[in-house]
C-alpha positions as CSV (number, residue, x, y, z in Angstrom):
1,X,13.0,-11.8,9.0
2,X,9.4,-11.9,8.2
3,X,8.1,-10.8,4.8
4,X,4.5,-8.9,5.7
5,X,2.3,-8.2,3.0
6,X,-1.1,-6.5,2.7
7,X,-4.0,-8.1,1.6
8,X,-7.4,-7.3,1.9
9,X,-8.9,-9.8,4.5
10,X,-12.3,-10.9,2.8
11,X,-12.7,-13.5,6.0
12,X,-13.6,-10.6,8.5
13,X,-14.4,-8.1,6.3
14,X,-17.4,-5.6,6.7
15,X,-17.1,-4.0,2.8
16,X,-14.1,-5.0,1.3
17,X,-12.2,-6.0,3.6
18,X,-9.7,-3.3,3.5
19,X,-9.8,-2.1,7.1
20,X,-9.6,-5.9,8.3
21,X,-6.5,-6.2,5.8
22,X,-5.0,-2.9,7.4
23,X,-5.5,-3.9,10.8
24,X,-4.1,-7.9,10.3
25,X,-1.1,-5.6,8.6
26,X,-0.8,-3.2,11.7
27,X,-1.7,-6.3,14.4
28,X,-4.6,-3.5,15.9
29,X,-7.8,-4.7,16.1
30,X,-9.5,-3.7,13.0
31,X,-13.1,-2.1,14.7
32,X,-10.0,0.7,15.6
33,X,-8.9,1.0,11.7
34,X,-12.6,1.0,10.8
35,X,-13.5,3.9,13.8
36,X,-10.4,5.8,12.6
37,X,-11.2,5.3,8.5
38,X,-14.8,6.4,9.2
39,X,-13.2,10.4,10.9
40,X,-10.8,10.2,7.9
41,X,-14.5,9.5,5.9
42,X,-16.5,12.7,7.3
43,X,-13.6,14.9,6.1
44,X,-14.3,13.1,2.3
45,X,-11.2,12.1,1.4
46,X,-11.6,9.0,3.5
47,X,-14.5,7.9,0.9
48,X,-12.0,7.7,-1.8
49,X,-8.9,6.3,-0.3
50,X,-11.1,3.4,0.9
51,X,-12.4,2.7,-2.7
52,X,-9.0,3.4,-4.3
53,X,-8.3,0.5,-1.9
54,X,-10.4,-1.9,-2.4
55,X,-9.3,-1.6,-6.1
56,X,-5.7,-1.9,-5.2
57,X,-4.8,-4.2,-2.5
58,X,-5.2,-7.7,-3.5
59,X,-7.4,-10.3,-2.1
60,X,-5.5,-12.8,0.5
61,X,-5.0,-15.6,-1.5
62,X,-6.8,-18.8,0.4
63,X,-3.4,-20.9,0.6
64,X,-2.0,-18.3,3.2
65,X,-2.2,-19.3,6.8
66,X,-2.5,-16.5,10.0
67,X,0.4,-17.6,12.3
């Protein structure tokens, strides 16, 4: 069984990297996460969940390789 874990992907990342992190997570392409997180954003609380975030998920640690 494979142990998944999110991480914010700072390698294709556009802000933060939380919608690349999201998408790697989901295996979806993450321009869908990002279209999807910018409808959540026009309502407003999109704004803060991505900041909230970007403060919580960690980085993806360098030593971690994409299979």
């Amino acid at each position: 069984m494979m142990n998944k874990k999110l991480y914010r992907n700072t390698e294709n990342k556009m802000i933060a990297g939380v919608c690349s992190g999201v998408g790697e997570y989901l295996n979806i392409d993450p321009t869908i996460v990002r279209l999807i997180w910018a409808l959540i954003a026009l309502s407003g609380a999109g704004l803060l969940a991505y900041l909230i975030a970007a403060l919580i998920i960690p980085e993806k640690p360098s030593n971690i390789i994409d299979v």
